[in-house]
KOLMARVO-761900 format. One record per residue (C-alpha): x, y, z; residue in three letters. Coordinates in steps of 0.5 Angstrom, whole numbers, padded with zeros to 4 digits, always signed. Layout:
XYZALA ...
! end
This chain:
+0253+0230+0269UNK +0246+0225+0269UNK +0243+0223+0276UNK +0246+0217+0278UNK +0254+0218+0276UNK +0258+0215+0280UNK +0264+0219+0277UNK +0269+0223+0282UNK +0266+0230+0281UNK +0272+0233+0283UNK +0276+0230+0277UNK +0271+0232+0273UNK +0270+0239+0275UNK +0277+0240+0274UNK +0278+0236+0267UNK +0272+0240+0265UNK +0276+0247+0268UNK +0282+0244+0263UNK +0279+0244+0257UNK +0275+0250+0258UNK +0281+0254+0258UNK +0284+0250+0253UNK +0277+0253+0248UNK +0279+0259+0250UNK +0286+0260+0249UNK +0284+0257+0242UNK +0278+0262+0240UNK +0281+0265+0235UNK +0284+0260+0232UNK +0277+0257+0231UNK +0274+0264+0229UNK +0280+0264+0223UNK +0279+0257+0221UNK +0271+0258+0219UNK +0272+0263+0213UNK +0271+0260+0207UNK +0276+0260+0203UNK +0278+0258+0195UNK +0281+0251+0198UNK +0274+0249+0202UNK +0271+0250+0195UNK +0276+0247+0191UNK +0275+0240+0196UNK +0268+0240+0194UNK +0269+0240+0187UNK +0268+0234+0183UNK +0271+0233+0175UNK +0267+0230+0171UNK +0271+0223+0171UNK +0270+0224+0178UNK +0262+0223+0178UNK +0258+0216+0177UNK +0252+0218+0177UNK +0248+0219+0170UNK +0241+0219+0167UNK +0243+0212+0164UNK +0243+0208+0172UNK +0239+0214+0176UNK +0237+0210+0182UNK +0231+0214+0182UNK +0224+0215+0178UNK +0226+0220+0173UNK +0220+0224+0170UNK +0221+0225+0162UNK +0218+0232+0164UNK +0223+0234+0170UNK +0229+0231+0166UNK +0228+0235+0160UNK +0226+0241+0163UNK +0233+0241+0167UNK +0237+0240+0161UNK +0234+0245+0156UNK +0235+0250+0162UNK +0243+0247+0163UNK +0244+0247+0155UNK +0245+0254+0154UNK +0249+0256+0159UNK +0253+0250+0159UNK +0254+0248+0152UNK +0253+0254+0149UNK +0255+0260+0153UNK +0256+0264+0148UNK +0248+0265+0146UNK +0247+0268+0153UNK +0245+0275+0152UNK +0239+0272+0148UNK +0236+0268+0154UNK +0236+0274+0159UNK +0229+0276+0158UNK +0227+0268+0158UNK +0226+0266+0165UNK +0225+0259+0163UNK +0232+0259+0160UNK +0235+0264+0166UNK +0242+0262+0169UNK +0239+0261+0176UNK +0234+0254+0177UNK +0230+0253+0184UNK +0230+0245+0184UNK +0224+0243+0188UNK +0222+0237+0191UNK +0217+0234+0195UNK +0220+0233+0202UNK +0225+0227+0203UNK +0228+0228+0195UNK +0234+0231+0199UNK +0239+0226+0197UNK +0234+0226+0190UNK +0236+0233+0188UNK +0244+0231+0189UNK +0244+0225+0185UNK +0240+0229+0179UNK +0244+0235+0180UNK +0250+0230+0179UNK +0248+0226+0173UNK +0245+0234+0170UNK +0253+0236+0171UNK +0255+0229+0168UNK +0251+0229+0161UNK +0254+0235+0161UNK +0262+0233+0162UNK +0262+0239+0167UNK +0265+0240+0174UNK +0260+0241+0180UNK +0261+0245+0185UNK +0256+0244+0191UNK +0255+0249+0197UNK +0251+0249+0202UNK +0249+0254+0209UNK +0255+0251+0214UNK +0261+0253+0208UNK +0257+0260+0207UNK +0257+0261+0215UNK +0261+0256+0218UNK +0258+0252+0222UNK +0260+0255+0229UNK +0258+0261+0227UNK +0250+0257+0226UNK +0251+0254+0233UNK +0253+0261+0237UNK +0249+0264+0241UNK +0251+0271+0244UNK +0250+0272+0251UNK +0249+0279+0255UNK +0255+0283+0256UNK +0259+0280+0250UNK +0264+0286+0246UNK +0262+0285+0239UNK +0264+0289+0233UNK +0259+0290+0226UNK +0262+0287+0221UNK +0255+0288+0215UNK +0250+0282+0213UNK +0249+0279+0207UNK +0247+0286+0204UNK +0250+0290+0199UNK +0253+0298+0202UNK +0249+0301+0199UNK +0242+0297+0202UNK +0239+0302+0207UNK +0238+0298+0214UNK +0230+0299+0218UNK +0231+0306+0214UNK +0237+0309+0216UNK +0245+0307+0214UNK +0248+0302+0217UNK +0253+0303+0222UNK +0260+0304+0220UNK +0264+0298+0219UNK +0268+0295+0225UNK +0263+0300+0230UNK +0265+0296+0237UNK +0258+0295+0242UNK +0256+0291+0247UNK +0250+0285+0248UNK +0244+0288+0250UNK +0238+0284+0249UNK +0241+0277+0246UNK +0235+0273+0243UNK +0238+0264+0243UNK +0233+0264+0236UNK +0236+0262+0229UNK +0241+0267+0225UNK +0235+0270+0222UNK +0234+0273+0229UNK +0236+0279+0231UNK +0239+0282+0238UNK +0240+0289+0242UNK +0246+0292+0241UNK +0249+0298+0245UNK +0255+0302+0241UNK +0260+0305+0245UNK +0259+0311+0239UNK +0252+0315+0236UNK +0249+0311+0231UNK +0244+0315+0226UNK +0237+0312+0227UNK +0239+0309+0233UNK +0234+0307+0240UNK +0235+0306+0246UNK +0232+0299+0246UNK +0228+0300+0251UNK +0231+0303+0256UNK +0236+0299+0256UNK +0241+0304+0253UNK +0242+0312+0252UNK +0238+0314+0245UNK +0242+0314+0238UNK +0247+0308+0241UNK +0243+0302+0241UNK +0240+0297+0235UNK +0238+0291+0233UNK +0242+0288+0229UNK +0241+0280+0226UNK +0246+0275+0229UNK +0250+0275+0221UNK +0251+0282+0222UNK +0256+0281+0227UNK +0262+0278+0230UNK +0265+0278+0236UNK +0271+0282+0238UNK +0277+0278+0238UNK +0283+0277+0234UNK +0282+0276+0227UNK +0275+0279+0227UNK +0277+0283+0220UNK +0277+0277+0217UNK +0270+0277+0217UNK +0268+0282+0212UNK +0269+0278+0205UNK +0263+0276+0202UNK +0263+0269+0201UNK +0260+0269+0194UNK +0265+0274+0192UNK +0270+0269+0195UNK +0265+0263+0191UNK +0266+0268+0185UNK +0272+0270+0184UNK +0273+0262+0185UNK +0270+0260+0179UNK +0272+0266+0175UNK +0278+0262+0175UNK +0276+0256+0174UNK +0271+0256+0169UNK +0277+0257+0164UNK +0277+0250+0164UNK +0271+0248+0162UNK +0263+0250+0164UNK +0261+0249+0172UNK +0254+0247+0175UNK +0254+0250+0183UNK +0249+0247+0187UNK +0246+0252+0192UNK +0243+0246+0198UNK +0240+0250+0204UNK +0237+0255+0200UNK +0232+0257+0205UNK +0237+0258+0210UNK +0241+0262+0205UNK +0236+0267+0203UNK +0232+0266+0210UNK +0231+0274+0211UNK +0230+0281+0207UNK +0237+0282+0209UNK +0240+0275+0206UNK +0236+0276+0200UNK +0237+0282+0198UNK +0245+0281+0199UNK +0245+0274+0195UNK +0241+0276+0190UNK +0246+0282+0189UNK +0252+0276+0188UNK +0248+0271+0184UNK +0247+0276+0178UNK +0254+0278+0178UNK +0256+0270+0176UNK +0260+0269+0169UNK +0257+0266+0163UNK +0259+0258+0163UNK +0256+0256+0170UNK +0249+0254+0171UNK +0247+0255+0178UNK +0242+0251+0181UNK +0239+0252+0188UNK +0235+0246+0192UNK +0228+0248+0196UNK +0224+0243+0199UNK +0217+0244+0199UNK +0214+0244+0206UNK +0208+0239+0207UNK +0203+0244+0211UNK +0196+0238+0210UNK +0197+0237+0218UNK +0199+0243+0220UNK +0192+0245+0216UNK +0188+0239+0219UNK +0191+0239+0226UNK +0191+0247+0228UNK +0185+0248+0233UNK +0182+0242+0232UNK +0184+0239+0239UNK +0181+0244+0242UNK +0175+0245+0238UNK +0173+0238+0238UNK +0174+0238+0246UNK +0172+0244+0249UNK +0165+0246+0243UNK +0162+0251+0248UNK +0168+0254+0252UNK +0170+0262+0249UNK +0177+0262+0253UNK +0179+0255+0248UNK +0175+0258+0243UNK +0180+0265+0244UNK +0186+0260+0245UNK +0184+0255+0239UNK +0184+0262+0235UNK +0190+0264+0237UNK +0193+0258+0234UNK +0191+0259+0228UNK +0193+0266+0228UNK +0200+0264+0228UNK +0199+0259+0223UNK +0196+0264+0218UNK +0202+0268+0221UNK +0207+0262+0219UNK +0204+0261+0212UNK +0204+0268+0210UNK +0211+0269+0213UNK +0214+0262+0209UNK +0210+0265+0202UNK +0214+0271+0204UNK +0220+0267+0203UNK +0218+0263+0198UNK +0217+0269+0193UNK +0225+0271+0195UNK +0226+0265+0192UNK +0222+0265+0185UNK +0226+0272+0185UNK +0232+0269+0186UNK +0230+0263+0181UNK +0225+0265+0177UNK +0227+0259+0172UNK +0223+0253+0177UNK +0223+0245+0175UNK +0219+0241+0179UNK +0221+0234+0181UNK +0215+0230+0179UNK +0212+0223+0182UNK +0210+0217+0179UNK +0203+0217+0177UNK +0203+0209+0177UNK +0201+0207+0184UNK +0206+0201+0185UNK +0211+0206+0182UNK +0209+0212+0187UNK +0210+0206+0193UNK +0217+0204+0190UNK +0219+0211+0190UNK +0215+0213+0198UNK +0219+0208+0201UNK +0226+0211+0197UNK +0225+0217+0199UNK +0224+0214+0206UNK +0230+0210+0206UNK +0233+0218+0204UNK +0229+0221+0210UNK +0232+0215+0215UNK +0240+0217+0213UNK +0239+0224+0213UNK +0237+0224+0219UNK +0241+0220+0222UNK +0247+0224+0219UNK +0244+0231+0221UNK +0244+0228+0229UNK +0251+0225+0227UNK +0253+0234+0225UNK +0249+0236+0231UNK +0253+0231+0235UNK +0260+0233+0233UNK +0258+0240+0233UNK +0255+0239+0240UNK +0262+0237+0242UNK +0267+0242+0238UNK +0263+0247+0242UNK +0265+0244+0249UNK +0272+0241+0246UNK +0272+0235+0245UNK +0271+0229+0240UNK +0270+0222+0238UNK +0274+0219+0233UNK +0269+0214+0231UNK +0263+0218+0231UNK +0260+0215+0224UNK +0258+0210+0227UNK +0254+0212+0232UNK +0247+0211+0227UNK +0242+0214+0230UNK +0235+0215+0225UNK +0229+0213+0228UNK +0229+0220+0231UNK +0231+0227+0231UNK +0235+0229+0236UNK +0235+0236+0240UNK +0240+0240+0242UNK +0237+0237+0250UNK +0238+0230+0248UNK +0244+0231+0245UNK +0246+0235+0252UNK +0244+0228+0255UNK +0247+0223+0250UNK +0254+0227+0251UNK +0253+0228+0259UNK +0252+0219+0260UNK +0257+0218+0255UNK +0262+0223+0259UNK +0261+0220+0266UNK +0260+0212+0263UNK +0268+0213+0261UNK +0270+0217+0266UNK +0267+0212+0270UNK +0271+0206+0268UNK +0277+0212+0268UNK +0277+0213+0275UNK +0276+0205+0277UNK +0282+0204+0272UNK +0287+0209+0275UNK +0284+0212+0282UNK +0289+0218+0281UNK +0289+0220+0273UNK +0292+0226+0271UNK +0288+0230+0266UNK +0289+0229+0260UNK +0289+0234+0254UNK +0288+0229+0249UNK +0283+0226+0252UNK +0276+0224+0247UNK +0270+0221+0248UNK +0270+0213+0245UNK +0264+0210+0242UNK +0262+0206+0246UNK +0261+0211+0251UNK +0256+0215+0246UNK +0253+0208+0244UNK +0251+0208+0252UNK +0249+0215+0252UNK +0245+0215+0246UNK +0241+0207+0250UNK +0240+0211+0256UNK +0236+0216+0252UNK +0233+0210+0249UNK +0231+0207+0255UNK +0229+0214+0258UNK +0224+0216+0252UNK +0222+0208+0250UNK +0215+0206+0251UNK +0210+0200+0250UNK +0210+0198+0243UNK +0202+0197+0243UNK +0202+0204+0245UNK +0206+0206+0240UNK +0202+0203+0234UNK +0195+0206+0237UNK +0198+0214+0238UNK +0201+0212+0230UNK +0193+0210+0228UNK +0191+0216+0232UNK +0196+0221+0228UNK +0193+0219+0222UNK +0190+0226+0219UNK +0182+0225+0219UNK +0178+0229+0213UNK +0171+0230+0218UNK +0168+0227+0224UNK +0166+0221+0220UNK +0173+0218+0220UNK +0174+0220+0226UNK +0170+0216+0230UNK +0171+0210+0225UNK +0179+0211+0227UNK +0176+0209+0234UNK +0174+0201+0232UNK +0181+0200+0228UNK +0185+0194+0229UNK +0192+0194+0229UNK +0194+0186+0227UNK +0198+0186+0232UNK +0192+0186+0237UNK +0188+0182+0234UNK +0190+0175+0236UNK +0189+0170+0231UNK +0193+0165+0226UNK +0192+0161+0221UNK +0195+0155+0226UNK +0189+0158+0231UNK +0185+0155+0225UNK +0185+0147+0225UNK +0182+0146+0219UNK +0179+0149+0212UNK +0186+0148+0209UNK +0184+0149+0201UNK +0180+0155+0204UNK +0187+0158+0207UNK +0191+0157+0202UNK +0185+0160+0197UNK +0185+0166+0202UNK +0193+0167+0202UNK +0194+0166+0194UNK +0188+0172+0194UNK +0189+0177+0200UNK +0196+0176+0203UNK +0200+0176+0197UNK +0197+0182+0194UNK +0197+0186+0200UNK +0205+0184+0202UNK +0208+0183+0194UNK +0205+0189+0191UNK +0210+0188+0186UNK +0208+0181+0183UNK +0202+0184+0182UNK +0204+0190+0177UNK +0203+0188+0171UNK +0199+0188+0166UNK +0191+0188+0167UNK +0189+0182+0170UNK +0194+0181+0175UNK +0190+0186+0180UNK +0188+0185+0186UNK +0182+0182+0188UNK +0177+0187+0192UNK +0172+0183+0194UNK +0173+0175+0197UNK +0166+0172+0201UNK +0165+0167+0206UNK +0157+0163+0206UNK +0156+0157+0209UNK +0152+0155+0216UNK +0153+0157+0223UNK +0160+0156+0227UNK +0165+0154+0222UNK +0170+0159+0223UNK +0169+0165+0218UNK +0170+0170+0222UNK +0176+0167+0225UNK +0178+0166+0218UNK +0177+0174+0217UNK +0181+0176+0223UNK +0187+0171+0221UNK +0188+0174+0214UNK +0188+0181+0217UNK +0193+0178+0223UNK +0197+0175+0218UNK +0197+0179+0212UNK +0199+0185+0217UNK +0193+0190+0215UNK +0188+0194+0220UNK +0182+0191+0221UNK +0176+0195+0220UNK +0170+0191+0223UNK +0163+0194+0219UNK +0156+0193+0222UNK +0150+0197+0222UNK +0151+0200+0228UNK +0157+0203+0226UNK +0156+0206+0220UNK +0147+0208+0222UNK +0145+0215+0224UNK +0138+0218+0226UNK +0140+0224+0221UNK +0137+0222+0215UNK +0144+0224+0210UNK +0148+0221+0214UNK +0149+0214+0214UNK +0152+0215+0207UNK +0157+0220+0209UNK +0159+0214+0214UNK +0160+0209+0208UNK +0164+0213+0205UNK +0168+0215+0211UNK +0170+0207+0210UNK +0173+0207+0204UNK +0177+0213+0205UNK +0179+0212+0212UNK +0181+0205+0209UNK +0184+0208+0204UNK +0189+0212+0208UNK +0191+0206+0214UNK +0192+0201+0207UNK +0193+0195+0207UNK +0187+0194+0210UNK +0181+0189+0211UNK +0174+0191+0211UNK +0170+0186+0215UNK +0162+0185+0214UNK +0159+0180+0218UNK +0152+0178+0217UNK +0152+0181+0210UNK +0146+0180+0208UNK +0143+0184+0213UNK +0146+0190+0211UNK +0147+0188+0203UNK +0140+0185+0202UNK +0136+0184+0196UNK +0134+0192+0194UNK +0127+0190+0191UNK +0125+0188+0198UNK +0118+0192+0198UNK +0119+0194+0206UNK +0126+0197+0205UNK +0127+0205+0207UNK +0129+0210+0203UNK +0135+0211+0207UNK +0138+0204+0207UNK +0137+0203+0200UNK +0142+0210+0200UNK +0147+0207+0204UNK +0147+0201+0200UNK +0148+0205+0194UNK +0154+0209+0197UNK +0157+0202+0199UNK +0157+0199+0193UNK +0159+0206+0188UNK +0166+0207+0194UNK +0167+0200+0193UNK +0167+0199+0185UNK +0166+0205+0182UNK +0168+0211+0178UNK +0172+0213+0182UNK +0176+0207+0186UNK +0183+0205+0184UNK +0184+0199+0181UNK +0191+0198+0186UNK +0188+0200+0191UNK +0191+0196+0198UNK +0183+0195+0201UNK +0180+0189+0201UNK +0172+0188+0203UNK +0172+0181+0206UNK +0164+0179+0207UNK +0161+0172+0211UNK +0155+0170+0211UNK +0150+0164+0212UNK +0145+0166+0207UNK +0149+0168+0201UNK +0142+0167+0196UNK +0139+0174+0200UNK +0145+0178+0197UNK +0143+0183+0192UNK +0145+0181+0185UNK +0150+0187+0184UNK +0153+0186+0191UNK +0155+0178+0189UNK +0158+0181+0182UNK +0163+0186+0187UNK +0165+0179+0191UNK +0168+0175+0185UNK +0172+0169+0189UNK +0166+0166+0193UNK +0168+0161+0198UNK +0163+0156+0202UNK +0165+0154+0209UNK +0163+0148+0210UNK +0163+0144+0215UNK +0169+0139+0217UNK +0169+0132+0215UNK +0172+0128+0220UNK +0179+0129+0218UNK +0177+0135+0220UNK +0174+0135+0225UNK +0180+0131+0228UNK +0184+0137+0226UNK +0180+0142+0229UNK +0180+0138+0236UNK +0186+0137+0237UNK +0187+0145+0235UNK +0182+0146+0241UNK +0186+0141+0246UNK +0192+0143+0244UNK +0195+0146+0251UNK +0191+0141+0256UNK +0193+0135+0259UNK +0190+0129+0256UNK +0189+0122+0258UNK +0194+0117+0254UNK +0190+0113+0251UNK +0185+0119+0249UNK +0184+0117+0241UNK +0182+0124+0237UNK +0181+0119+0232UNK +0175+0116+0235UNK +0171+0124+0238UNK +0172+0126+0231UNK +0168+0119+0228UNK +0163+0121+0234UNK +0162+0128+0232UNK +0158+0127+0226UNK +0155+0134+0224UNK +0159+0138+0228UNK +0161+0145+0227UNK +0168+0148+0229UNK +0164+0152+0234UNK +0160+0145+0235UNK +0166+0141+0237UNK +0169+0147+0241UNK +0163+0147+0246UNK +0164+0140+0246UNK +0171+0140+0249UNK +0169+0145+0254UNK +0163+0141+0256UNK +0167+0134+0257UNK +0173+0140+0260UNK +0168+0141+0266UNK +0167+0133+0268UNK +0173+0132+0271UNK +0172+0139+0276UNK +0166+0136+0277UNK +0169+0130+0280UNK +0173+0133+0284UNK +0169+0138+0287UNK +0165+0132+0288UNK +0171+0129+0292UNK +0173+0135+0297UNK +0165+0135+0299UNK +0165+0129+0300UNK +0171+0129+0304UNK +0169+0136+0308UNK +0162+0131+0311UNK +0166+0126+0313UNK +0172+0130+0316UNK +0166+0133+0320UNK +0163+0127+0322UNK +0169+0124+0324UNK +0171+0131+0328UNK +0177+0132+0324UNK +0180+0139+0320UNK +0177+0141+0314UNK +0182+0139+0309UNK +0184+0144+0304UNK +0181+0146+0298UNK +0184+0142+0291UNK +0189+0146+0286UNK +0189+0146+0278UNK +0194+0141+0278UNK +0189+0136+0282UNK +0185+0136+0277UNK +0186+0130+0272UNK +0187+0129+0265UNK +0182+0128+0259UNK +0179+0122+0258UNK +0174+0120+0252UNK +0169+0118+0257UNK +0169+0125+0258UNK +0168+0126+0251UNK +0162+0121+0250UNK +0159+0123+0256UNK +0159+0131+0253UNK +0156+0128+0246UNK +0150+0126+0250UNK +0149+0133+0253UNK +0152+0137+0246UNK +0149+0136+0240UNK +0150+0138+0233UNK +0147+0146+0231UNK +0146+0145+0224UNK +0142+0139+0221UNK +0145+0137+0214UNK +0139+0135+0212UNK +0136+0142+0214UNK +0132+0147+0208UNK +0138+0152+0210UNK +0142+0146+0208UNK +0140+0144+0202UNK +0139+0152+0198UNK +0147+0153+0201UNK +0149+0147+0197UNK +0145+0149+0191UNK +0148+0157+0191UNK +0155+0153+0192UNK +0154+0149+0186UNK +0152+0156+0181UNK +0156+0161+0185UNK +0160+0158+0189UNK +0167+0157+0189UNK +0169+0150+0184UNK +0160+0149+0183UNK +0158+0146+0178UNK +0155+0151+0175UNK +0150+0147+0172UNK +0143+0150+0170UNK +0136+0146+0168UNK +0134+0148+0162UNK +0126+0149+0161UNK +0124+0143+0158UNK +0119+0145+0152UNK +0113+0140+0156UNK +0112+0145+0161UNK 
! end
């Protein structure tokens, strides 16, 4: 029971005491009742008529390579059956298909399987791990001293076990040595009689009596054990040997890992498959293990960390040893597989960028019920071991997380003392009740309080998923440090107060296509753009324009400058500029923010340049548009500048849109004020109108500078006012009074703002030489110039 239950112990102690032995009068029934049999088989058999889904209205991408695969390998066995003996050397035509697919293509792989038998009019028959072994079997474990009988694996007689014969049939023992693990681990066993090529396991026997034998291989010795001793295929051939009568069959074999985990199990399926009749096309499901961050991430933590330490190098080492270990071990496995389907069809991903989305989200959609579908299996599986159930337990949806065998124990504990909590404050005395069943409501409280248990900051969160992202070399890893997450930046577009034309230009460029993709997938001219700059002078809110786009279109935010990507090891810089672009690529959407571009992305045939910068400028210009960069790609390069007409001429051709911010007028300005006054306390009569008309030539930065400036007067006044107050309180021998709060301060008024004109002026000159060339490059590169050349008159 979970600290802090408030249920009586007492009557929990004896319900649990009730029920455990009511579990064991009914093990054997239980026993009896997991057996497959022709009736569980013929419940998950679909007619034809019965199946909706079709290769017509296939929810999914279906590759025409994948689709005609599939059916030219099901024609033969289920359309001409009797051409089969022509096939038997053939594997791409053989009776027996591993489908694999890419993880999450779970659900995928059953809705092919349907619409294959379908379009063939024939009946589906799917199994899986749990029909084979009952899913009790899967979550027994024994314990030291358990009585069990050997009841064979999944092996045909006449395999030889670990060199010897196996024990006879219904050989009695005892658990010796149990091992908690997965069915394909195995457990010290002692045999009341002499077995050939036994061992003393250790000591813990007398030799010739002990052995160990895989979990599948035994059951325990209770009523009903002979039962046991039937294959399941044979049941499952037998089956549908006397359906195919009707009309051909596709079996859908889901699990096949789990099926054909170890030598014993393979050996024995592979036996039973090649003894299914014509007329049925088996199909077996395998999901292609993702092993990219298992490769990545082995040894790195400690190599990274701890570079001249030998006892982590020696553990790092070891860590890679038993991921070698596990590699060979899955391949292993994966060639049991190719023996048993040695006809192999791939499901294959869209090639198309926008369709590949589409198809990721799809298939994280399938991940999402899967999982939560598996912890709803765990949890009523959970409560059949200890003999209780929940009526409504489908709506218990838990998809955001992988619930262990420990939180499903904690989850079940909450759900167990909240109800028997409102039990005992309802009924003081209750009688235990036989029939008892937990509630959903209880489970849904269980399944909070783990929630609440195991939740943490949501900032937190967003880093630990920006730090998990699979870097290729160090380069991107210390990139990955200077990332920020959208939801850290901080500012909108309603934090800008002006600049309307230039926001919606903005949104229409950088927004859409980063949050509708799917608009921008046809044809050739709707790609998004790549590259978008902002000129214009000093203090007019490009940068703020380059953090609200990144906060409003949900993308990361990569600020670039020199020092980021410089290095004093000459080859360096460029590994770094690459680095960029593939980290970039990785988090997309993204925005790759260069202030003060043209400090890094000058003219190139300045004579005084190194060798090295022109280097990295060619390596920022090839990854932004060359050979190799993806049209679609979600990564945008966002530049400010105040002087545009530095730029070299192939880096302003990779800026296509190019849109000067000026400075405001006075609509503007007034907007841009009222912005920055939005949260202070102003004077009534205070006129905006009137501090924009005085503010001529004011940048945004200008005119912010201004209202702190006018914001200091009236805390000068005040402070003004205490000192004046403490001489005369001394003068006159009286206490010092106490000193003003924020709310003594007064309101804005527009003396205070004049009085600030007087001391801040305008940063930028209209009438300046900068000025004037930003106006001229606007008018022959800029966004709505004029475009217009002089042309050289023949009177020079």
């Amino acid at each position: 029971m979970p600290i802090g239950s408030s249920a009586d112990p007492d009557i929990f102690g004896s319900f649990c005491k009730t029920r455990e032995d009511q579990s064991n009068s009914e093990e054997s029934a239980q026993s009896a009742r997991s057996q497959l049999s022709k009736e569980d088989l013929k419940n998950a058999t679909n007619d034809a008529s019965d199946i909706s889904e079709s290769f017509d209205n296939f929810p999914y991408y279906l590759s025409e390579d994948t689709k005609c695969a599939l059916l030219s390998s099901a024609f033969v066995h289920l359309q001409c059956k009797d051409y089969i003996k022509f096939t038997r050397h053939i594997s791409s035509l053989g009776q027996r298909a591993l489908l694999s697919g890419s993880a999450g293509t779970e659900i995928y792989q059953q809705y092919l399987v349907k619409a294959l038998a379908e379009h063939f009019g024939a009946r589906l028959l799917t199994v899986d791990s749990s029909m084979l072994f009952g899913t009790s079997k899967e979550l027994e474990s024994y314990k030291k001293g358990d009585r069990v009988r050997y009841i064979g694996s999944l092996l045909p007689t006449n395999v030889i076990l670990d060199g010897h014969s196996p024990p006879e049939f219904g050989s009695l023992g005892q658990i010796c040595l149990p091992f908690e693990e997965n069915r394909s681990s195995k457990v010290g066993v002692r045999f009341d009689e002499q077995i050939p090529g036994g061992i003393d396991l250790g000591g813990s026997c007398e030799v010739n009596h002990g052995l160990f034998c895989s979990v599948d291989s035994l059951c325990l010795d209770s009523p009903g054990w002979e039962n046991r001793s039937k294959h399941p295929f044979d049941v499952i051939i037998q089956f549908i040997s006397e359906e195919i009568q009707h009309g051909p069959m596709v079996l859908f074999l889901k699990d096949t890992e789990k099926i054909c985990g170890n030598n014993d199990s393979y050996y024995g399926l592979k036996s039973k498959l090649e003894h299914f009749p014509a007329g049925v096309f088996i199909v077996g499901s395998h999901i292609q293990p993702d092993s990219r961050k298992e490769k990545a991430n082995a040894g790195s933590l400690f190599l990274s960390k701890f570079p001249y330490s030998q006892a982590i190098l020696d553990l790092a080492l070891q860590d890679l040893d038993r991921v070698h270990d596990k590699s060979k071990e899955m391949s292993k496995g994966m060639r049991h597989l190719t023996k048993i389907f040695p006809n192999k069809v791939t499901i294959q991903p869209p090639q198309d960028e926008v369709e590949l989305s589409r198809w990721n989200q799809m298939l994280d959609q399938d991940i999402e019920i899967l999982k939560a579908n598996d912890n709803t299996s765990k949890i009523r599986s959970f409560l059949t071991r200890i003999d209780l159930e929940c009526s409504d337990l489908e709506t218990i949806y838990v998809k955001d997380r992988t619930l262990t065998n420990e939180c499903i124990d904690t989850i079940v504990g909450f759900a167990l003392s909240h109800q028997l909590k409102h039990l005992t404050a309802t009924n003081p005395d209750p009688s235990i009740d036989l029939q008892f069943s937990l509630s959903s409501e209880s489970l849904k409280h269980g399944v909070d309080m783990l929630e609440s248990i195991q939740s943490g900051p949501k900032t937190s969160n967003k880093r630990k998923s920006l730090k998990d992202i699979a870097t290729e070399n160090e380069f991107e890893k210390r990139l990955l440090a200077d990332v920020i997450p959208p939801d850290e930046i901080g500012v909108t577009f309603e934090d800008i107060g002006a600049l309307k034309s230039v926001k919606e230009t903005l949104k229409e460029l950088v927004m859409l296509p980063l949050q509708r993709p799917e608009l921008f997938s046809k044809g050739q001219l709707m790609k998004p753009c790549k590259g978008i700059l902002l000129f214009g002078p000093p203090g007019t809110g490009k940068t703020m324009l380059a953090k609200a786009v990144a906060t409003e279109a949900g993308a990361n935010f990569i600020n670039i400058s020199m020092s980021s990507i410089s290095s004093k090891w000459f080859g360096e810089g460029e590994k770094y500029v690459k680095a960029v672009f593939s980290l970039a690529s990785k988090i997309a959407p993204s925005v790759i923010f260069v202030d003060e571009v043209d400090g890094m992305l000058g003219r190139r045939e300045n004579p005084g340049e190194h060798e090295a910068m022109r280097k990295m400028k060619n390596e920022f210009m090839v990854n932004w548009d060359g050979l190799r960069t993806k049209n679609k790609e979600r990564v945008l390069v966002l530049a400010a500048t105040n002087r545009p007409f530095d730029l070299d001429e192939a880096v302003i051709r990779r800026l296509p849109r190019r849109l000067m911010v000026n400075l405001p007028d006075a609509s503007n300005r007034r907007k841009i004020i009222s912005v920055i006054l939005a949260k202070e306390d102003l004077a009534d009569d205070l006129d905006l109108e009137a501090i924009a008309n005085l503010t001529v030539g004011y940048s945004g930065s200008d005119l912010k500078n201004l209202c702190v400036t006018a914001a200091h007067l009236p805390i000068r006044e005040l402070l003004e006012k205490e000192k004046k107050e403490r001489a005369l309180a001394e003068v006159e021998n009286r206490p010092l009074p106490q000193s003003c709060s924020s709310n003594d301060v007064r309101a804005l008024r527009i003396s205070d703002f004049k009085h600030a004109h007087e001391q801040v002026c305008a940063s930028v000159s209209s009438d300046s030489t900068n000025m004037n060339e930003l106006v001229q490059w606007n008018d022959l590169y800029g966004e709505g110039g004029s475009r217009k050349t002089t042309t050289l008159s023949y009177f020079m």
